[in-house]
C-alpha positions as CSV (number, residue, x, y, z in Angstrom):
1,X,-38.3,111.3,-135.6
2,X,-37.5,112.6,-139.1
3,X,-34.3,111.6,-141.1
4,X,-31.9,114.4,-140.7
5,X,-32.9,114.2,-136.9
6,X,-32.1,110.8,-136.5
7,X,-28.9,111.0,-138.5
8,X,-28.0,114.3,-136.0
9,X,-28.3,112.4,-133.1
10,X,-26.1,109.8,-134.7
11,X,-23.5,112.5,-135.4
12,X,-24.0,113.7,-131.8
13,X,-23.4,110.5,-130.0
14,X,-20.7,109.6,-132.2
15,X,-19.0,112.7,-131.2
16,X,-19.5,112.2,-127.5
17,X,-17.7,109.0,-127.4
18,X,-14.4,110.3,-129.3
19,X,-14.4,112.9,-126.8
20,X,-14.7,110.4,-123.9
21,X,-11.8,108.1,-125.7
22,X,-9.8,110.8,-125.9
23,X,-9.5,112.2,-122.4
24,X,-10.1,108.6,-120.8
25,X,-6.4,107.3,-120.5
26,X,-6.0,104.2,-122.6
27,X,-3.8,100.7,-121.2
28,X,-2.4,99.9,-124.6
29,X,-2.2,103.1,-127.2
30,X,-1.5,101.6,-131.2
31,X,1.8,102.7,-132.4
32,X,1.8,104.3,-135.4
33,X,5.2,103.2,-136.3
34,X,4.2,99.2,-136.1
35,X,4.5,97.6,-139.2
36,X,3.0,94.5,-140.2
37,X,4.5,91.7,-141.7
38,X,3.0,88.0,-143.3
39,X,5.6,86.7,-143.1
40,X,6.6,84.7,-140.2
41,X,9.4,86.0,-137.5
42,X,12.8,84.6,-138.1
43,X,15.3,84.0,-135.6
44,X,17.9,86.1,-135.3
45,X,22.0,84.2,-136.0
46,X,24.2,84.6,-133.6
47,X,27.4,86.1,-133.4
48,X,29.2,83.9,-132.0
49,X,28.2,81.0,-134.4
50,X,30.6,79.1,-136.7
51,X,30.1,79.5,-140.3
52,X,29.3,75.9,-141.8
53,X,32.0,74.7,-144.1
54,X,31.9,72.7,-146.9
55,X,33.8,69.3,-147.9
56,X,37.3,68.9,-148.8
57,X,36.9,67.1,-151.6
58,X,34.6,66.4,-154.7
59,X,32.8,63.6,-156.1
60,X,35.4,61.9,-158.6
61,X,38.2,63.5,-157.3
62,X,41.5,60.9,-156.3
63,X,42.8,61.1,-152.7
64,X,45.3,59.1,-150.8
65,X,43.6,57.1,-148.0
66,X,45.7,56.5,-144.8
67,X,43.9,53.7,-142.9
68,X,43.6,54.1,-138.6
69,X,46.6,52.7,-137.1
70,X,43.7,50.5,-134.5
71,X,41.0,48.1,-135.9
72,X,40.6,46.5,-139.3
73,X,44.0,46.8,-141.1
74,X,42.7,48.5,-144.1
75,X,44.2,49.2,-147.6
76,X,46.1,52.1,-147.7
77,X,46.6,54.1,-151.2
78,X,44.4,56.0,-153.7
79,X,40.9,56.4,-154.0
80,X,38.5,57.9,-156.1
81,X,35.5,60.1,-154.2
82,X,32.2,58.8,-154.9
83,X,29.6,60.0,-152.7
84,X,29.7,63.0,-150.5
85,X,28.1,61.8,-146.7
86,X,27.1,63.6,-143.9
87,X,29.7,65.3,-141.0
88,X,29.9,62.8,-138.0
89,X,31.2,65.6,-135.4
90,X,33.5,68.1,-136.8
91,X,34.6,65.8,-139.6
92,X,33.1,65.0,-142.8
93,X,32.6,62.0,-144.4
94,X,32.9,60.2,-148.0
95,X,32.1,57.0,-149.9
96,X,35.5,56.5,-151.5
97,X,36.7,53.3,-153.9
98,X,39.5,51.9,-154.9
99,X,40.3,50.8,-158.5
100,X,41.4,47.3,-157.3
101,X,38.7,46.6,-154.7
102,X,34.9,45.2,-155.7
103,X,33.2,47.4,-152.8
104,X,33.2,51.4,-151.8
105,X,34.5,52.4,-148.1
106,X,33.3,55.2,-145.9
107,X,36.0,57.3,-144.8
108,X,36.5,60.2,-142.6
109,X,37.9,63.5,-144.3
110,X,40.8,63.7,-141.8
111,X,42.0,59.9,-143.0
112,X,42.6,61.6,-146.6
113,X,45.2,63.6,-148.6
114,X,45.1,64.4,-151.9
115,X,46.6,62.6,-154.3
């Protein structure tokens, strides 16, 4: 078989099988309208979800601490805000001290005012 046969034959039975793809119905046909993306999916936020809020107060900042009324009797009065801490619930927390004390407390941001 020569070149230009064997390459004819190639064309041929290349052919044949686009025609048999085309009229044999096909499961899954490939959108043309799918786009592809690297990076990976992301999931969606939901309406209904509350917008995270931010602390009261900032770092150095003087409030007025109001101790709980059960417990430790604590010292009531100004402090300065010294570390920002995590929410425990729906309340937020800070590392507070007082001018006249040697160590920091941790208070909860409903037990403070501002000064």
């Amino acid at each position: 078989m020569t070149a230009k046969k064997a390459s004819k034959s190639v064309r041929e039975s290349i052919g044949k099988a686009r025609k048999t793809a085309a009229r044999a119905p096909s499961a899954v046909k490939p959108s043309s309208k799918m786009i592809r993306t690297f990076s990976p999916p992301v999931q969606p936020v939901a309406a209904h979800e509350v917008p995270v809020r931010a602390h009261k107060y900032r770092i150095g900042e003087t409030v007025y601490y109001t101790s709980p009324t059960f417990g430790r009797a604590a010292a009531t009065g100004s402090y300065t805000v010294v570390k920002l801490l995590p929410s425990e619930g729906d309340d937020y927390q800070y590392r507070i001290k007082s001018s006249g004390e040697a160590f920091e407390r941790v208070a909860k941001e409903s037990q403070l005012d501002r000064a």
